[in-house]
C-alpha positions in Angstrom: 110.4 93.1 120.1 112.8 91.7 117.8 116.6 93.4 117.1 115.2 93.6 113.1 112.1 95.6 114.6 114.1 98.1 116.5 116.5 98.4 113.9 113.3 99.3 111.1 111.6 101.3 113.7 115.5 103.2 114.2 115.6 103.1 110.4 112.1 104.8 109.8 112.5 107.8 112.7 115.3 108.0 110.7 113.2 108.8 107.6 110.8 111.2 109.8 113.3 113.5 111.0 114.7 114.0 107.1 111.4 114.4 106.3 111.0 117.4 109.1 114.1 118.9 107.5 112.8 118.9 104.1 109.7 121.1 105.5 112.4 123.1 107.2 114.2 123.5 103.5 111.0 124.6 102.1 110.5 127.0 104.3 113.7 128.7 104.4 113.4 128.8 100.5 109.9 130.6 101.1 111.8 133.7 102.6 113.8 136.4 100.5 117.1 136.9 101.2 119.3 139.9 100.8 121.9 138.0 98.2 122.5 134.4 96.8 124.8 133.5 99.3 122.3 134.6 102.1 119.7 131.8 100.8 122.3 128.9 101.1 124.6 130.2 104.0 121.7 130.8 106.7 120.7 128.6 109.6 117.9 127.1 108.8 119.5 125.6 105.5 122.7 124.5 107.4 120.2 122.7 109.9 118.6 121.0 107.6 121.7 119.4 105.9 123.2 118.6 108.8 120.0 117.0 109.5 120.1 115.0 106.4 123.7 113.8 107.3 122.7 112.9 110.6 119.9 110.9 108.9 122.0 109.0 106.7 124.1 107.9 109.4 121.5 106.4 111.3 120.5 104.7 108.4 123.6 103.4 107.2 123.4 102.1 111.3 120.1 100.8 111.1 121.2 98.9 107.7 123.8 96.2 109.9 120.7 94.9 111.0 117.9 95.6 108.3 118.3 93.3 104.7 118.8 95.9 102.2 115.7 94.7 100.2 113.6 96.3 102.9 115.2 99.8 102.6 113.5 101.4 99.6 110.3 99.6 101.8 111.2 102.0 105.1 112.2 104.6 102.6 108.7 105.6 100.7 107.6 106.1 104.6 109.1 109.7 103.3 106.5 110.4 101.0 103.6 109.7 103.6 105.4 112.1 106.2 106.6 115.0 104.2 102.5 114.9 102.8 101.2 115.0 106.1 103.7 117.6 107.3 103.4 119.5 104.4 99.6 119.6 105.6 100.1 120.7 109.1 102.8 123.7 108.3 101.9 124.7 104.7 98.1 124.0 104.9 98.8 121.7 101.8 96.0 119.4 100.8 96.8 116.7 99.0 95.2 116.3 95.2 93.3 113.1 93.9 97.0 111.8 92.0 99.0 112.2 95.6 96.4 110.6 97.3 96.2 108.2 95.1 100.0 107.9 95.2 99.9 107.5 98.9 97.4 104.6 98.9 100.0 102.8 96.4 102.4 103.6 98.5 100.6 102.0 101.7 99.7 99.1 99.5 102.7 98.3 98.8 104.0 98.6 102.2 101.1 95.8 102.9 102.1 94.0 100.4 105.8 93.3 101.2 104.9 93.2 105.4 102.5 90.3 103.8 
């Protein structure tokens, strides 16, 4: 395995752990809260940000190695695993545009690994 692999494969767990605390985020705003402050200050919403900061380090890691043309590539991974996360917690299914979105996303994935 080459150093650019494992750096895209760093970069791209990268992109699935943000995705798990954007599910996190949506869950936490699915719950009602005593006051405004309550819905930002609260645990889960803290996690999740922290998350996300954590996230963006590892990226901006990941990015010594990976060329910064293939980013937005590693990036749109996002979109498949918040879909498919938001099917196994929320019970979302997908309609005929996301779907269709998803292939385009995937085919453009082919496309540039072509």
């Amino acid at each position: 395995m080459t150093t650019l692999t494992k750096y895209a494969l760093l970069f791209v767990l990268s992109t699935l752990i943000s995705s798990f605390s954007q599910i996190l985020l949506k869950k936490s705003a699915t719950k009602k809260y005593d006051s405004k402050l309550r819905e930002y200050l609260n645990l889960p919403v803290i996690t999740a940000y922290a998350v996300f900061f954590l996230c963006t380090l590892i990226s901006m890691y990941a990015l010594k190695v990976v060329p910064l043309s293939m980013s937005p590539l590693l990036e749109a991974t996002g979109y498949i695993f918040v879909t498919i996360l938001s099917f196994f917690f929320f019970k979302e299914i997908p309609d005929k545009k996301q779907i269709a979105g998803l292939l385009l996303i995937l085919a453009g994935i082919a496309v540039y690994a072509i």
